[in-house]
N, C-alpha and C positions, 0 to 999 in steps of 0.2 A: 629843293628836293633833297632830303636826307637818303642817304644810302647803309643800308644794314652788313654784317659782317657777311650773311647767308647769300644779299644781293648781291654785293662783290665776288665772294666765291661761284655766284652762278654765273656772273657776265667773265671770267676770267675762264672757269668752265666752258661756256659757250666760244671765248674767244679760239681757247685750246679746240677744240670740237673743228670750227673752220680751218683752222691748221691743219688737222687730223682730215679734215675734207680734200683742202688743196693736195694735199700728200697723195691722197687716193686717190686725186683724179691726174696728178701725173705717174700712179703708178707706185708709188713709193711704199704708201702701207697701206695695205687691205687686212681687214677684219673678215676671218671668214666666216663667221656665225649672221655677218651683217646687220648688226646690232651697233648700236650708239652711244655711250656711258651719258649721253645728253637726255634721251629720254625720259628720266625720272624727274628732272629738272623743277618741274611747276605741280610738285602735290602740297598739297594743305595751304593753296592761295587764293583769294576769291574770284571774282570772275573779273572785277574792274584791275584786280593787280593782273590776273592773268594776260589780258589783254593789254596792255600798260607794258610787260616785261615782253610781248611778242611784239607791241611798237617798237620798244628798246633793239631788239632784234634785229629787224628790219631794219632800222636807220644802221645800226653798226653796219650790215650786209651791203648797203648801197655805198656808205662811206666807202668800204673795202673795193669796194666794183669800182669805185669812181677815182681809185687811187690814192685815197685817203691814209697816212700810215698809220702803225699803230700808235705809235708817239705824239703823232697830232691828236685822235681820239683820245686817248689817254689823257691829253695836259685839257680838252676839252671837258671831259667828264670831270677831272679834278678839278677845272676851272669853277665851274658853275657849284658842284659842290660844297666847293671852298666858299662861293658869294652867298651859298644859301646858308649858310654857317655863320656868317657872319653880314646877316639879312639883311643882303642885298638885292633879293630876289626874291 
């Protein structure tokens, strides 16, 4: 699975966004217009990437719920990136 500059920027993006989540649900920052810099996230993708990047999603989400750090997901993502680079996968 190749990863683009834009993909990276949006899962680094998404990751920032759950920070900015956990933050506001202890209280720390609230946005008061209640708006998300996330939302714009998925224009001019088709519908199999669209769904493909909300999978992406979701797995980070459960990773994080289940204790997962970022450091592990990270050497994860690089992992597998790194194999499919050098087609292993």
């Amino acid at each position: 699975m190749k990863i683009t500059k834009r993909q990276l920027r949006r899962i680094i993006k998404e990751e920032m966004d759950i920070e900015d989540q956990r933050a506001m649900d202890m209280g720390i920052i609230n946005y008061p217009d209640g708006t998300n810099a996330g939302d714009d996230l998925y224009t001019n993708l088709s519908d199999d990437q669209s769904v493909a990047l909300d999978e992406l999603e979701n797995a980070l989400v459960m990773c994080l719920k289940a204790g997962i750090s970022d450091a592990e997901i990270n050497d994860t993502v690089e992992s597998n990136l790194i194999a499919r680079k050098l087609g292993k996968r």
